[in-house]
C-alpha positions as CSV (number, residue, x, y, z in Angstrom):
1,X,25.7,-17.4,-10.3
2,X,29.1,-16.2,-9.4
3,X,30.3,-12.7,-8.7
4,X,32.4,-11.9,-11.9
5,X,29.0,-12.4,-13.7
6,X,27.6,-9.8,-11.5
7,X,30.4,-7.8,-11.7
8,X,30.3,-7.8,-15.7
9,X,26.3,-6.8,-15.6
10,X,27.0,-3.9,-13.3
11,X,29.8,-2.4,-15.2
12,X,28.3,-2.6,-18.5
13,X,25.0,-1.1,-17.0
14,X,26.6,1.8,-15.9
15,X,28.4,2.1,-19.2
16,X,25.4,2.5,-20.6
17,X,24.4,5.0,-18.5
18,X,27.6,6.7,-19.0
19,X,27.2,7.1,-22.5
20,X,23.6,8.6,-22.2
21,X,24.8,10.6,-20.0
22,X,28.3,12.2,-22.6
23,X,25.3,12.9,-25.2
24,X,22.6,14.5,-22.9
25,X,25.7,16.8,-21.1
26,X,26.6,18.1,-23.8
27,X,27.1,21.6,-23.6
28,X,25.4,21.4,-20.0
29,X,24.2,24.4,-18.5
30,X,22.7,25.2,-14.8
31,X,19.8,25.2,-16.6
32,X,20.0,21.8,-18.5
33,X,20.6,20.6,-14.8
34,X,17.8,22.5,-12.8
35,X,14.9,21.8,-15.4
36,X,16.0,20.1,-18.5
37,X,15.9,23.6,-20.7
38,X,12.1,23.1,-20.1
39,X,11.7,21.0,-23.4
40,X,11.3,17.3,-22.1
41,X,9.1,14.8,-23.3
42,X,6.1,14.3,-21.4
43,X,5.4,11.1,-21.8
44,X,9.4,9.7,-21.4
45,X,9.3,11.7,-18.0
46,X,5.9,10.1,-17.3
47,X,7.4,6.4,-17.9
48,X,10.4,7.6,-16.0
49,X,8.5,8.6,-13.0
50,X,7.6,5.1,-12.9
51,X,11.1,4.0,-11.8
52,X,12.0,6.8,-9.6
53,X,8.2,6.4,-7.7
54,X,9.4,2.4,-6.9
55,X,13.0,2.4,-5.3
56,X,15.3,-0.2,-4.7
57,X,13.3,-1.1,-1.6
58,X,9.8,-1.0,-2.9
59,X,11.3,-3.6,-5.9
60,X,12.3,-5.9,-2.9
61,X,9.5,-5.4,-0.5
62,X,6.4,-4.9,-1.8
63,X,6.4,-9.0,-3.2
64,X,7.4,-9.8,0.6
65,X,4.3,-8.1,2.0
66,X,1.9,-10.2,0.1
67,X,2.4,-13.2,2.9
68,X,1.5,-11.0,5.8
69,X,-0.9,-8.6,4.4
70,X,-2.1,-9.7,1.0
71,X,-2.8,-7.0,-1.2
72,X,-4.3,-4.7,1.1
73,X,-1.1,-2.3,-0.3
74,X,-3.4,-2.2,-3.5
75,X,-5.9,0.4,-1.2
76,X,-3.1,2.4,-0.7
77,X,-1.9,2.6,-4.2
78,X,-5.7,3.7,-5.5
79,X,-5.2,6.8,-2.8
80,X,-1.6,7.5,-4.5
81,X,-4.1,8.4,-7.6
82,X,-6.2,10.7,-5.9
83,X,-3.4,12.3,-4.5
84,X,-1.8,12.8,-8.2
85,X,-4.8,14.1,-9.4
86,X,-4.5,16.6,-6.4
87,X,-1.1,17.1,-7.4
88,X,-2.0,17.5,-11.5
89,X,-4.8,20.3,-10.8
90,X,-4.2,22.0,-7.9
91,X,-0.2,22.4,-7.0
92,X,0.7,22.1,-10.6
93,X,-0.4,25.3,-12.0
94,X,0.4,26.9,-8.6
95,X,4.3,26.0,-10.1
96,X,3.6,27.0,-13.4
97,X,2.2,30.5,-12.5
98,X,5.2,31.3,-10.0
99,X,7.6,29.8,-12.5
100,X,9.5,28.1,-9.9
101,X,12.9,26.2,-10.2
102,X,13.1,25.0,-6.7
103,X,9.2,24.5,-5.5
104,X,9.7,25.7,-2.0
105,X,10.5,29.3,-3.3
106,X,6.5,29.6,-4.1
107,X,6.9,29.0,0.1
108,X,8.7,32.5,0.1
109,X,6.5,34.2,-2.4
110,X,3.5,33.7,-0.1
111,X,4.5,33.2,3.4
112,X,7.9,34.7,3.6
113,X,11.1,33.7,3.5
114,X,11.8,32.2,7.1
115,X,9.1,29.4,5.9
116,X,10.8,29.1,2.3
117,X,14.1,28.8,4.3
118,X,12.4,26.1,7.0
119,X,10.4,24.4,3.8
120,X,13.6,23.6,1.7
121,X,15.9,22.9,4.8
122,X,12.7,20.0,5.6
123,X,13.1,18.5,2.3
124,X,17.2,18.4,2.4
125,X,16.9,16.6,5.7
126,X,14.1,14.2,4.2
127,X,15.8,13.1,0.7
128,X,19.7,13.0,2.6
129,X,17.7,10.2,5.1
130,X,16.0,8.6,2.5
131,X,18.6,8.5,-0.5
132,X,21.2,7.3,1.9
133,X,18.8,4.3,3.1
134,X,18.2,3.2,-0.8
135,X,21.3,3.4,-1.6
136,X,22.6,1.3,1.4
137,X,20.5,-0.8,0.1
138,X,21.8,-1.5,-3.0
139,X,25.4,-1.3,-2.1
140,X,24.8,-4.6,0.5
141,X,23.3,-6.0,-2.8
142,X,26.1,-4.7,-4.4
143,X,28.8,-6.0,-1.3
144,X,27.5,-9.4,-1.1
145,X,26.8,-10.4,-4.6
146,X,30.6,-9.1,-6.0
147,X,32.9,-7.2,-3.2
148,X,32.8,-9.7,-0.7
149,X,34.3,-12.3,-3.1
150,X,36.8,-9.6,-3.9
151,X,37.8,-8.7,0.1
152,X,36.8,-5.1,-1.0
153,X,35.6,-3.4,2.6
154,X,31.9,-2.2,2.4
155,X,33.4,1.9,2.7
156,X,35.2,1.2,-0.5
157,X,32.1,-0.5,-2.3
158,X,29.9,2.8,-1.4
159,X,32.5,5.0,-2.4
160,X,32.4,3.1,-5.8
161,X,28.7,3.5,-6.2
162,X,28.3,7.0,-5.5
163,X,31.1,7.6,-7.8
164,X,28.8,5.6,-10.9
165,X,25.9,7.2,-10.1
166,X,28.0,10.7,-10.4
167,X,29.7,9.4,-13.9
168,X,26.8,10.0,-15.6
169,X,24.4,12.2,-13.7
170,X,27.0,14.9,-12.2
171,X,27.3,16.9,-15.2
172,X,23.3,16.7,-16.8
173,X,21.5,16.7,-14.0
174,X,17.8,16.5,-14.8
175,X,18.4,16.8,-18.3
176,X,20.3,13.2,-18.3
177,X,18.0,11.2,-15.4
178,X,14.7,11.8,-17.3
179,X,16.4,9.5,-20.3
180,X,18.1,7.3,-18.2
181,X,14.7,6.6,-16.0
182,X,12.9,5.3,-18.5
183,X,15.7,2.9,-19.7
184,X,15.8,1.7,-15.5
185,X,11.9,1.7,-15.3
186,X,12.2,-0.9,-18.3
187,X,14.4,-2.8,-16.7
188,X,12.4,-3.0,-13.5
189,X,9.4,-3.7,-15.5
190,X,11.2,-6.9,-17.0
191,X,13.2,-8.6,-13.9
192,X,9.1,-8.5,-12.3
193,X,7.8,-9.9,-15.7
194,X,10.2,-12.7,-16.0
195,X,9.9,-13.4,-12.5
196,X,5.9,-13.7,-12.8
197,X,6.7,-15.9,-15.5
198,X,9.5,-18.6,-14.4
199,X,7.6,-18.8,-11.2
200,X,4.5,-18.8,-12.4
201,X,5.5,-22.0,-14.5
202,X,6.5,-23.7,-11.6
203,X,3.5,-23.2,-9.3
204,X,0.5,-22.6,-11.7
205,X,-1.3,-25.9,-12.6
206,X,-1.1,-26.6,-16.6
207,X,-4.8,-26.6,-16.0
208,X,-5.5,-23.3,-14.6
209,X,-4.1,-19.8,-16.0
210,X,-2.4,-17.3,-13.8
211,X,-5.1,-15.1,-13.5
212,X,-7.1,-17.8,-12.3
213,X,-4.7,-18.9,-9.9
214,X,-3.4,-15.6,-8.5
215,X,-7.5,-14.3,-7.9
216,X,-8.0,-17.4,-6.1
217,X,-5.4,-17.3,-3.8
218,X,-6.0,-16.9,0.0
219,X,-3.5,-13.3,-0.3
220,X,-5.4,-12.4,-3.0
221,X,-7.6,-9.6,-0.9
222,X,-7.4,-6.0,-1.1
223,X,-9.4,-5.2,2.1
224,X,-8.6,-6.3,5.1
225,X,-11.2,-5.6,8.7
226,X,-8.7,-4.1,11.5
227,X,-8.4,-0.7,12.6
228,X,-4.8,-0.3,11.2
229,X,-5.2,-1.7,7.8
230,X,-8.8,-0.1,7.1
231,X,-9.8,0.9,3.6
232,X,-10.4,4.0,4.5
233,X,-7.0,4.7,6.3
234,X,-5.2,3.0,3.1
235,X,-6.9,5.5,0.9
236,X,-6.4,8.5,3.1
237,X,-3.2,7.7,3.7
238,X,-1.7,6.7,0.1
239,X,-3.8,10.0,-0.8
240,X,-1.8,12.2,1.9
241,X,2.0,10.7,1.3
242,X,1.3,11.4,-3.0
243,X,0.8,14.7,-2.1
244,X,3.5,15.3,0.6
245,X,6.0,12.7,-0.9
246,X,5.2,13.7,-4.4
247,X,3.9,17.1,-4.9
248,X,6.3,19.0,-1.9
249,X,9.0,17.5,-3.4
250,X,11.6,18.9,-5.2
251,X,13.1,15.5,-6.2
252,X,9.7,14.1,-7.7
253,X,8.3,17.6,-9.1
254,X,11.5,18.5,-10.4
255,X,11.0,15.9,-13.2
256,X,7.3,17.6,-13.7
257,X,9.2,21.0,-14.4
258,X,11.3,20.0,-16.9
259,X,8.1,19.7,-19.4
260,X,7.1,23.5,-21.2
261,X,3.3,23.2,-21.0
262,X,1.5,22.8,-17.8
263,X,-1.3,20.7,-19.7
264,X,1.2,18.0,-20.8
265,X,2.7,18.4,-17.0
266,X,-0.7,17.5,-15.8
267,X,-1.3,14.7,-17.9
268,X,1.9,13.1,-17.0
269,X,1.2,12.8,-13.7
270,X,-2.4,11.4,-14.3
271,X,-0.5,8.5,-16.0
272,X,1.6,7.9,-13.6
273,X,-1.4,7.7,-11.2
274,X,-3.0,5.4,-13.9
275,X,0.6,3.1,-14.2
276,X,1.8,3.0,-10.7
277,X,-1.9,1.0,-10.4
278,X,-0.8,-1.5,-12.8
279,X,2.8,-1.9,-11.6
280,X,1.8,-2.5,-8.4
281,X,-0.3,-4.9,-9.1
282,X,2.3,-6.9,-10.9
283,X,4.6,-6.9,-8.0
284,X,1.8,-7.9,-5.3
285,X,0.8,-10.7,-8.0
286,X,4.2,-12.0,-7.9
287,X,4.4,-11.3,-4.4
288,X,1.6,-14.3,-3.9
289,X,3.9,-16.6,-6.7
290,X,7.2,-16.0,-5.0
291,X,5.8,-17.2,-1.5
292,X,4.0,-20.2,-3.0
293,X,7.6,-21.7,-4.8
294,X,9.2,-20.5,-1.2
295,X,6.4,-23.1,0.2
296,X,7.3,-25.7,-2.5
297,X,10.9,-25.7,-2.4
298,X,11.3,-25.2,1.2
299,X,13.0,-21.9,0.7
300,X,12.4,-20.0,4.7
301,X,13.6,-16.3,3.3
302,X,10.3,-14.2,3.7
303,X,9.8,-10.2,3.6
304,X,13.0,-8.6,1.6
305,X,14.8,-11.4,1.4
306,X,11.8,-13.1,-0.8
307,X,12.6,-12.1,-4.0
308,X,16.3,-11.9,-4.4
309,X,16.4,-15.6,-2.5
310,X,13.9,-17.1,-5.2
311,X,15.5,-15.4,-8.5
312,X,19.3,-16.4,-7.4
313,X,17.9,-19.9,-6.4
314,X,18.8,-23.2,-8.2
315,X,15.9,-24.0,-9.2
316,X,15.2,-20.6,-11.6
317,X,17.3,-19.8,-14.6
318,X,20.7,-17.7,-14.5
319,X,18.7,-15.1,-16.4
320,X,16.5,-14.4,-13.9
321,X,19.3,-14.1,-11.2
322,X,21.1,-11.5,-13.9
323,X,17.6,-9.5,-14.5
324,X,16.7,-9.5,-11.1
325,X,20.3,-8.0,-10.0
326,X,19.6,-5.4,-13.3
327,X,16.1,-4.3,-11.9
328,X,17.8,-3.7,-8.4
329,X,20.6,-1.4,-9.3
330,X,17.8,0.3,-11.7
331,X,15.1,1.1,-9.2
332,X,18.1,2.3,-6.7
333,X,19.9,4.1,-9.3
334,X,16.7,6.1,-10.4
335,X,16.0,7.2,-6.5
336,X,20.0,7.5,-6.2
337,X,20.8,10.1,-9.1
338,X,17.6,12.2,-8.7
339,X,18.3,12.8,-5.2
340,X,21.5,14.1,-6.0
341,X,20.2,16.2,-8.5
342,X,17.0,17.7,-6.5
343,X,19.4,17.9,-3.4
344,X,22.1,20.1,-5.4
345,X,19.7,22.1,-7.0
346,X,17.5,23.1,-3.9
347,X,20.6,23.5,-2.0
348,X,21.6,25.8,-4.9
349,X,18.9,27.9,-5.3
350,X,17.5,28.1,-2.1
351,X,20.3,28.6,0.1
352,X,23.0,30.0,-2.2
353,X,20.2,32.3,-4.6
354,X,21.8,30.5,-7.7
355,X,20.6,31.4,-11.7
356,X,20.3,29.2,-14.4
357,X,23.3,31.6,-16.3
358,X,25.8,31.2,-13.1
359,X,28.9,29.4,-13.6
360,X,28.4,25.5,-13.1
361,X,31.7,25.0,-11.2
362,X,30.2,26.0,-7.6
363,X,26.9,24.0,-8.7
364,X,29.3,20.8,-9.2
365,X,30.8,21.6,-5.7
366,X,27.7,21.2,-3.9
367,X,26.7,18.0,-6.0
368,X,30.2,16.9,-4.3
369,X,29.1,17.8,-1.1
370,X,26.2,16.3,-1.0
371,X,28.3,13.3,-2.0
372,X,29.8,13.1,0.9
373,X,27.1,13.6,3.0
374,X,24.9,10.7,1.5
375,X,28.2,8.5,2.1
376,X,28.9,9.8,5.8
377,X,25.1,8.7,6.3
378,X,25.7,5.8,5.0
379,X,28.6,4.8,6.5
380,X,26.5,5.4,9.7
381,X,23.6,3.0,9.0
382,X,26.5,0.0,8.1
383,X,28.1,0.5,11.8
384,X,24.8,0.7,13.7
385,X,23.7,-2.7,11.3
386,X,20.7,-0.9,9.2
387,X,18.7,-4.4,8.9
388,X,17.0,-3.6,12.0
389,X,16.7,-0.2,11.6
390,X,15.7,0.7,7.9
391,X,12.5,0.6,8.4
392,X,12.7,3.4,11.4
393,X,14.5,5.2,8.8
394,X,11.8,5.6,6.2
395,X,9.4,6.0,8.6
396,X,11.2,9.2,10.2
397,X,12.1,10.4,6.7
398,X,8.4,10.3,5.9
399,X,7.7,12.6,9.4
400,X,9.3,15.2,8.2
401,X,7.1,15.6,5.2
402,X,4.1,16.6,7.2
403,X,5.4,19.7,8.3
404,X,6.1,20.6,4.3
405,X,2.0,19.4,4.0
406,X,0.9,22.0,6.6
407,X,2.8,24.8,4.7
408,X,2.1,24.4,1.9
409,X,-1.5,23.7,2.7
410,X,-1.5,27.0,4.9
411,X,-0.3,29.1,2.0
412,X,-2.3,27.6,-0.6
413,X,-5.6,28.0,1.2
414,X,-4.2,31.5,3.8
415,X,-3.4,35.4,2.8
416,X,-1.2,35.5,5.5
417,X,2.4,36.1,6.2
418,X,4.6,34.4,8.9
419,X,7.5,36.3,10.5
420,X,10.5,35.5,12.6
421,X,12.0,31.8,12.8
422,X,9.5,30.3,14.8
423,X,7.8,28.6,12.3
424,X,10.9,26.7,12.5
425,X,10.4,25.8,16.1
426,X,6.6,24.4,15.0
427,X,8.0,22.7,12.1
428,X,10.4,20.6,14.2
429,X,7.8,20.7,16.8
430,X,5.7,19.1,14.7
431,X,6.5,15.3,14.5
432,X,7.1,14.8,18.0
433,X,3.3,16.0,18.8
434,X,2.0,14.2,15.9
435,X,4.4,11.0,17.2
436,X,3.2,11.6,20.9
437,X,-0.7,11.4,19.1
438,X,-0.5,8.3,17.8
439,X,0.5,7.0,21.3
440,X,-2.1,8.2,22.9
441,X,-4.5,7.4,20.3
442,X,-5.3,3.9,21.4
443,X,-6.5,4.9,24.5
444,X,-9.4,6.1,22.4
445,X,-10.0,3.2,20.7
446,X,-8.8,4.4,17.5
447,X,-5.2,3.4,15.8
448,X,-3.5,6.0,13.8
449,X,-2.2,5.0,10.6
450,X,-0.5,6.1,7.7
451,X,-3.1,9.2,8.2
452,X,-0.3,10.2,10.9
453,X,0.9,12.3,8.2
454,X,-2.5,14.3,7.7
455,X,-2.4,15.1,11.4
456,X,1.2,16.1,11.1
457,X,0.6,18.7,8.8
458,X,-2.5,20.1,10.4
459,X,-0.8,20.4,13.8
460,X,1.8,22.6,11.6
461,X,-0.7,24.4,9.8
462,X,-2.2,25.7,13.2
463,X,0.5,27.0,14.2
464,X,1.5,28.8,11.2
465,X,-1.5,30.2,11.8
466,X,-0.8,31.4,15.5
467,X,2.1,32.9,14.3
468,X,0.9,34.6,10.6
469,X,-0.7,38.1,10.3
470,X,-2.8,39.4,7.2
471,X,-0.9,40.5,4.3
């Protein structure tokens, strides 16, 4: 496939999502782009939810992991659904009640406002660090696939991203991504159906079907004996980042809020629990495909590279290549615009005490700002050559989320009030100790997993303890 092709798909893509975009903006208000009016479908933001759960990464790794690890990632995926159902009947209507725009402000109604203040700032810091690695991401897709061929430098190709995500999301917000998510989920949903089946036809005997073949392959297990891949840590683990990386996020919940009944809200995200299942599934299945045809056709690529190597190879069709390229920019373009919308719009209301009837021109600044700050980021991975550190990345995006679990959990469960900044000093305090832990650990015996995240937000909750009185 050459790059004009490429070039072609991504241009009338975004023209798509441009024109959504003119019709849902239309007479756009803070309020259209905080919470969608309040009059969203539940089921389109529950379909939607799909795509902006799975990011550009997650479409490109999770078939990698299959070689090294099977479907072990399965376990982890049953704890995400606990974890919603945490989410559906427990922080939900804790929203709801407070009637929240921005969910750390429920922070300030119970705690006080240096941990609403320290809660928000924690959430900025995670989605800047996260967004700007997913959409790195897809711009090297994006740089190798059409700019190179072009001589456009990689700063120019980023610029030009950020500046078709903002085309149609800038002016909307919320109201705009929870249509366009469920067009990108679809479009996700069919590159890893297509996929399953043009590989599928090359490595399935005519004799046996695909479930067959796929059940009895030697990835095909979902436990797997080792301290750092037990069941148990999977479950606990997948349970604790849903509920940290879902529920204490603006980005995620933001979506939720944007639907007027709390029952529909909460059986949104039960579905979503229910789908992500299903979804997962598929892309583990074609995880065990794609590394079987990479055996047969001598193809080396393995983890990330996996997929993208097979569906651009010679041996699959052009359209593959052209729905596998569309299910890329999709999953990064879902986690891409509704970072920029949660970011502007905690930023906004948190920090600058904005209302839904405010004029929108100082809203549209920050979504500018925050702009450039994804792009300085960036910028900053391509000079230090992200391949090798992307993964660090994600996993110190994810730390910072424990200390959001420990406050919220302390003012869910507490009747106490913090003063003074120094829950800010435990909050950054936080990581490090629960980093430091899982050093020491071993010595033990025992090999922290992704439970790291339950330990980070106890060791926070403690010491918003230690520094809380009774209300």
């Amino acid at each position: 496939m050459n790059y004009t092709l490429f070039l072609i798909l991504l241009l009338a893509y975004v023209s798509v999502l441009v024109f959504i975009g003119k019709i849902t903006s239309r007479g756009a208000t803070n309020a259209t782009f905080f919470n969608a009016n309040k009059n969203a479908s539940w089921l389109l933001v529950s379909f939607g939810m799909i795509g902006a759960s799975l990011s550009g990464v997650t479409f490109i790794s999770v078939p990698g992991w299959t070689a090294a690890s099977g479907m072990t990632y399965l376990m982890m995926v049953v704890g995400f659904f606990f974890g919603y159902l945490i989410i559906a009947f427990v922080l939900l209507p804790v929203y709801y009640r407070y009637n929240v725009i921005s969910i750390y402000s429920f922070l300030g109604e119970k705690l006080g406002a240096s941990s609403y203040k320290t809660g928000s700032a924690f959430f900025l810091l995670s989605r800047i660090v996260g967004a700007s690695a997913r959409l790195y991401i897809v711009t090297m897709v994006v740089q190798l696939m059409i700019c190179d061929s072009l001589h456009i430098p990689f700063p120019i190709t980023a610029i030009a991203v950020l500046a078709l995500i903002a085309l149609y999301s800038a002016a909307g917000g919320i109201a705009t991504i929870v249509i366009t998510d469920t067009l990108q989920t679809a479009f996700m949903l069919i590159a890893a159906a297509l996929a399953l089946y043009f590989v599928g036809k090359v490595v399935v005997p005519e004799a046996q079907s695909l479930w067959d073949y796929i059940s009895s392959s030697d990835m095909a297990y979902v436990v797997k004996s080792g301290s750092s891949q037990a069941w148990w840590k999977q479950l606990l683990g997948g349970m604790s980042i849903a509920v940290a990386m879902t529920g204490l996020d603006q980005d995620m919940m933001q979506k939720n809020l944007t639907v007027a009944r709390l029952k529909d809200s909460q059986k949104n995200m039960v579905l979503l629990g229910v789908n992500l299942l299903f979804v997962n599934a598929l892309f583990l299945a074609l995880g065990i495909l794609l590394t079987d045809y990479a055996a047969l056709q001598g193809i080396t690529a393995t983890g990330d590279k996996l997929f993208a190597t097979v569906a651009t190879s010679d041996g699959m069709p052009a359209l593959l290549g052209a729905v596998f390229f569309l299910g890329l920019l999709a999953a990064a373009f879902s986690s891409a615009d509704s970072a920029l919308a949660s970011l502007t719009t905690a930023f906004c209301v948190d920090f600058l005490a904005m209302n839904t009837d405010e004029d929108s021109n100082r809203r549209t600044r920050v979504y500018v700002g925050f702009m450039g700050v994804l792009l300085v980021v960036m910028l900053l991975i391509y000079s230090l050559e992200a391949d090798s550190i992307i993964s660090a990345l994600f996993t110190a995006a994810g730390y910072t989320y424990g200390p959001l679990l420990g406050l919220f959990a302390f003012a869910l469960t507490q009747k106490r009030k913090i003063q003074g900044w120094g829950i800010t000093g435990v909050a950054i305090g936080s990581p490090f100790l629960a980093y430091a832990l899982s050093l020491w650990a071993p010595r033990l015996g025992y090999t922290i997993g992704f439970e790291l995240l339950l330990y980070n937000g106890l060791i926070t909750y403690f010491g918003a303890w230690a520094l809380s009185r009774r209300a």
